[in-house]
C-alpha positions in Angstrom: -31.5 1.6 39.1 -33.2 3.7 36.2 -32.1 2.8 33.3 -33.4 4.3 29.9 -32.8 2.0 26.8 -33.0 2.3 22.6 -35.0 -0.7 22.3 -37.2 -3.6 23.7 -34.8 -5.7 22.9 -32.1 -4.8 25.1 -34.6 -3.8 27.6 -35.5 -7.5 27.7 -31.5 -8.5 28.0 -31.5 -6.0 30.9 -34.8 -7.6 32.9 -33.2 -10.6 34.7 -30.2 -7.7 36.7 -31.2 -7.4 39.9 -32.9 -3.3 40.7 -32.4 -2.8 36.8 -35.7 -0.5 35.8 -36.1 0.2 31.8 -37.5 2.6 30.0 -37.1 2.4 26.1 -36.5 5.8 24.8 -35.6 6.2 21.0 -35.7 9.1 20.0 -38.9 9.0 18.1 -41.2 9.0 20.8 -41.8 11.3 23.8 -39.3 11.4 26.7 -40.0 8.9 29.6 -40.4 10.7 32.9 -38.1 11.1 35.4 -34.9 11.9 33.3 -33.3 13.2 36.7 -33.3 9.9 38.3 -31.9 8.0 35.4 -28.6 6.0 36.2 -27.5 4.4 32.9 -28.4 5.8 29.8 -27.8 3.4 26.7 -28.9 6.0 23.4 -30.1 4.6 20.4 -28.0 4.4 17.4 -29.8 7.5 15.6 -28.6 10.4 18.0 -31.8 11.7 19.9 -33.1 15.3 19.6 -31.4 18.1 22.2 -28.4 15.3 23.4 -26.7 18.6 25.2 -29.9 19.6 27.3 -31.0 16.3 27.6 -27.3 15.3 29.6 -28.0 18.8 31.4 -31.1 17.4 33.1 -29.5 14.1 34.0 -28.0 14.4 37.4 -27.9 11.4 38.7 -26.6 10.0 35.2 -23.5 7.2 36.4 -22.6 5.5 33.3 -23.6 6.5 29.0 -23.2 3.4 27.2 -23.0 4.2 23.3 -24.3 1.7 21.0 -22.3 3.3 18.5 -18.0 3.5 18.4 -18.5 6.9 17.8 -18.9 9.2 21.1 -19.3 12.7 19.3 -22.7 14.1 20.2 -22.1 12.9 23.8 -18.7 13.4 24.8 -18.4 17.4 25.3 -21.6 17.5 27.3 -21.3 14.5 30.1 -22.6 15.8 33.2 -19.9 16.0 36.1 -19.5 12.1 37.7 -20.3 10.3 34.8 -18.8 7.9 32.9 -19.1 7.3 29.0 -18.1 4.4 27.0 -18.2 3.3 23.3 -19.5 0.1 21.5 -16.0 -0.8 20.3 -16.0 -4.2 18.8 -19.5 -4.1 17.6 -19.4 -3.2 14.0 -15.9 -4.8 13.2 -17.4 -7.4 11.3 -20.4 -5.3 9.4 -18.0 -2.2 8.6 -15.3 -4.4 7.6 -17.3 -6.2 5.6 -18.9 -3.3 4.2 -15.2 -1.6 3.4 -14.3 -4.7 1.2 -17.5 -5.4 -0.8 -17.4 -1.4 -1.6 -14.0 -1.5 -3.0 -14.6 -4.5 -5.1 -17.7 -3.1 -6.5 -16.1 0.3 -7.4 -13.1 -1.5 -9.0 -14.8 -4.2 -10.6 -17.3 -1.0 -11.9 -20.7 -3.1 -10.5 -22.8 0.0 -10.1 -22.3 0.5 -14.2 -22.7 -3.2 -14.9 -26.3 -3.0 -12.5 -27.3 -0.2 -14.9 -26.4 -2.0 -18.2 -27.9 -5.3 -16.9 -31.1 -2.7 -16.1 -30.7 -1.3 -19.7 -30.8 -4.4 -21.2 -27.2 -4.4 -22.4 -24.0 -6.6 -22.6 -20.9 -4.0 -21.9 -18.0 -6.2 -22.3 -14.8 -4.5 -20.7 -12.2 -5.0 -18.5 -12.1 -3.4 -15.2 -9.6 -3.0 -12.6 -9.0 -5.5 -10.1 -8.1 -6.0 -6.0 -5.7 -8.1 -6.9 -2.3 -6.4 -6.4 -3.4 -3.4 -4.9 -2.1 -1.4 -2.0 -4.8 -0.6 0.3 -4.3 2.2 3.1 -6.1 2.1 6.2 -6.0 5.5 7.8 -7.0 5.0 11.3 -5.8 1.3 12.2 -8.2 0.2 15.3 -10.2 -2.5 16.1 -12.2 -2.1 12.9 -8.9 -1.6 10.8 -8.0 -4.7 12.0 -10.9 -6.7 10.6 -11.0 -5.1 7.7 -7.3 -6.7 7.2 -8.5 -10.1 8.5 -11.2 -10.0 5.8 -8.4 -8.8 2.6 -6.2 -11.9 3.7 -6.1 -14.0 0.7 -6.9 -10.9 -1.7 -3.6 -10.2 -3.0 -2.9 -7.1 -1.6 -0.7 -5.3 0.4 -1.8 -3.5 3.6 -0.4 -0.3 4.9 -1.4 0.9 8.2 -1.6 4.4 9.7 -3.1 5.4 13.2 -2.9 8.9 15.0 0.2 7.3 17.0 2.5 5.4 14.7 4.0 1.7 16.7 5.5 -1.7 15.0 3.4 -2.2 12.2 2.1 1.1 11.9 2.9 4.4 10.5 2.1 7.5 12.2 -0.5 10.4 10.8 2.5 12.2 10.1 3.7 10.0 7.5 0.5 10.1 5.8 1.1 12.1 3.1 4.3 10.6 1.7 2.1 7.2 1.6 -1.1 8.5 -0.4 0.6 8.6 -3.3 1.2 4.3 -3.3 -2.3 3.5 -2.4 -4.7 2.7 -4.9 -7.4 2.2 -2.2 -7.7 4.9 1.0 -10.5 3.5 3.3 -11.1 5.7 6.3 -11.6 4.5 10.1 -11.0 7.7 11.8 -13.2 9.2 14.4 -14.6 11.9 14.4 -12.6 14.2 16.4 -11.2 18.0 16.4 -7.9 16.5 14.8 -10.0 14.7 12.0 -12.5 16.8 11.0 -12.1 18.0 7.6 -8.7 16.0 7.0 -9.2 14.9 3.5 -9.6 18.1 1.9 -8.2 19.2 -1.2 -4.7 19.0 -0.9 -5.0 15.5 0.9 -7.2 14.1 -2.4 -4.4 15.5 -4.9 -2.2 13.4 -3.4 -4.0 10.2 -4.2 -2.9 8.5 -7.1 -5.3 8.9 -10.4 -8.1 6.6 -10.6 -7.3 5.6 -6.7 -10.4 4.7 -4.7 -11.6 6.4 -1.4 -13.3 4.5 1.0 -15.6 6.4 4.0 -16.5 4.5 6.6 -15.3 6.6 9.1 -17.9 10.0 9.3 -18.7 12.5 6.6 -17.1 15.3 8.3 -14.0 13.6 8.2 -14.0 14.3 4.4 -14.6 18.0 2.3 -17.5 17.3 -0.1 -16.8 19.9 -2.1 -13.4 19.0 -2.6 -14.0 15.3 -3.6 -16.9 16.2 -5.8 -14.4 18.2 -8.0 -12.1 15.2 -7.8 -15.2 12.8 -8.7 -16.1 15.6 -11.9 -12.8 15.2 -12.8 -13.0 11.5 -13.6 -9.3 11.2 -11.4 -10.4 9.8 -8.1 -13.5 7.3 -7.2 -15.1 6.5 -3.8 -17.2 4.9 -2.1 -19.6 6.6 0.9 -21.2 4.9 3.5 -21.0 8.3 5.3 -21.6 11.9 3.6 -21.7 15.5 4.8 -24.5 16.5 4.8 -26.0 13.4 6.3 -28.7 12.1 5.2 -27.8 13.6 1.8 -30.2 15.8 0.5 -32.0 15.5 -3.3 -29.9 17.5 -6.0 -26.8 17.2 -3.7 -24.0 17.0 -6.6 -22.8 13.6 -4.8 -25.9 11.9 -6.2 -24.4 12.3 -9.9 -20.9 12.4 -9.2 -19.6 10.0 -11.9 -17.4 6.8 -10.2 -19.1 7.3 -6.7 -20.8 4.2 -4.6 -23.4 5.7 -2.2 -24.9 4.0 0.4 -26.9 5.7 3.5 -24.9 4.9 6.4 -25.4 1.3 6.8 -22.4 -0.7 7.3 -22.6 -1.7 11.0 -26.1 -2.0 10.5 -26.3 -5.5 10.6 -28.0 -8.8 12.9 -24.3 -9.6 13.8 -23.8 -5.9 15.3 -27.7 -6.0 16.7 -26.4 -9.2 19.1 -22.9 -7.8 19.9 -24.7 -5.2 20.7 -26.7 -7.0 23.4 -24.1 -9.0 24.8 -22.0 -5.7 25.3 -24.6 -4.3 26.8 -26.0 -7.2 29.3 -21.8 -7.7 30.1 -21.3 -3.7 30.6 -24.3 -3.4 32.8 -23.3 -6.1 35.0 -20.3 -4.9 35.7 -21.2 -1.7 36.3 -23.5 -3.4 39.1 -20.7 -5.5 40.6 -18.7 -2.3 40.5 -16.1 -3.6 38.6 -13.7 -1.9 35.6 -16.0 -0.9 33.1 -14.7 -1.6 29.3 -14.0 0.8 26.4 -14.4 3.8 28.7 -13.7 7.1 26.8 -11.1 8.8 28.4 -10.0 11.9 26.2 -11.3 12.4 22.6 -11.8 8.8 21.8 
């Protein structure tokens, strides 16, 4: 079975499957040969070049195993008879980790304090505080779920929203009456038709001043421009692990945005995510081989 692979490393979980045949392609490097007989295609977590023609050439592709929870570049160009399915559960732990270390440090105002500490200077103030906050997580999934695992003992309250509201959980069409309570908005969405673009203007003048809005979800999901004004204005902060553009160019007004916590898209990027990755992928493969139910297969946008 022809199986092309991100990595050496989960070429070498792969080895011991019977009739399993790697090829690591990441992207970086020239294409293996004979993308036409490849079975299983596991892509790297950087998107490779020409995703659409590449798919278009693979027709005896059986099963796309993402590395990544989001299926975007993949999803609208599987090739008739496959099957594509998402790393969900893989970054729980990183992302939500990531979510609550970038609220803190945009509340307790670390980014300034790094600066002054740079500067050589003692800036006594008080700052605000996680404690007794309302915290919003639009698009309560797996990752949502951590992230409330990990504020447990915080002091806060947690208010849920998902694109389909159940116990617990408030529906996306309740979502504007509850912006106006939150003082932190992290975002989980995918990236789908429905989300892109979703926190535009009109969504940000909702949140209460000085709120805090947290992307780990994808850039497209928020309107730059639109937050950058917000940002200017000294009324809303965030923090990005995500941007659009992506990577963010020099000069991009985000850079100097005043009350904004940048980092380049590295929240699941983590040795805890690196060996969930593996096991999914050994535990995916082999069922794909016994011909049993494959897990977290994508079945409409997400």
């Amino acid at each position: 079975m022809k199986t092309w692979v991100p990595s050496d490393s989960v070429a070498d979980v792969l080895s011991e499957l019977p009739g399993v045949e790697c090829a690591v392609y990441d992207g970086t490097s020239s294409m293996p040969d004979g993308v036409e007989e490849v079975e299983v295609w596991i892509p790297p977590l950087v998107t490779v070049p020409d995703v659409p023609g590449t798919l278009a050439r693979m027709s005896s592709l059986r099963l796309l195993q993402t590395v990544t929870a989001g299926v975007e570049p993949y999803r609208p160009h599987m090739p008739e008879g496959a099957v594509l399915c998402n790393a969900r559960g893989v970054h729980e732990a990183g992302t939500a980790e990531w979510a609550v270390g970038a609220m803190i440090a945009v509340l307790r105002e670390f980014p300034g304090f790094v600066d002054a500490q740079r500067r050589g200077e003692w800036t006594y103030h008080h700052t605000d505080v996680l404690a007794d906050s309302t915290v919003l997580i639009v698009g309560y999934g797996s990752i949502g779920a951590a992230l409330e695992r990990r504020l447990d003992g915080f002091e806060v309250e947690i208010v849920r929203v998902a694109r389909s509201a159940r116990e617990g959980v408030h529906g996306m069409d309740e979502l504007p009456a509850l912006l106006p309570q939150a003082d932190v908005v992290v975002l989980l969405v995918p990236a789908t038709a429905a989300t892109a673009g979703m926190v535009d203007a009109a969504f940000l003048a909702r949140m209460k001043d000085g709120a805090v809005l947290v992307n780990a979800a994808r850039g497209g999901v928020v309107d730059t421009d639109a937050l950058v004004a917000e940002l200017k204005d000294g009324r809303l902060r965030a923090a990005l692990d995500v941007t659009a553009p992506e990577p963010l160019p020099e000069g991009h007004p985000l850079w100097s945005a005043p009350g904004v916590l940048i980092t380049p898209h590295v929240a699941g990027s983590t040795p805890a995510s690196v060996r969930r990755t593996l096991r999914l992928v050994r535990a995916q493969v082999e069922r794909y081989l016994a011909g049993e139910p494959l897990e977290n297969v994508i079945t409409d946008s997400y």
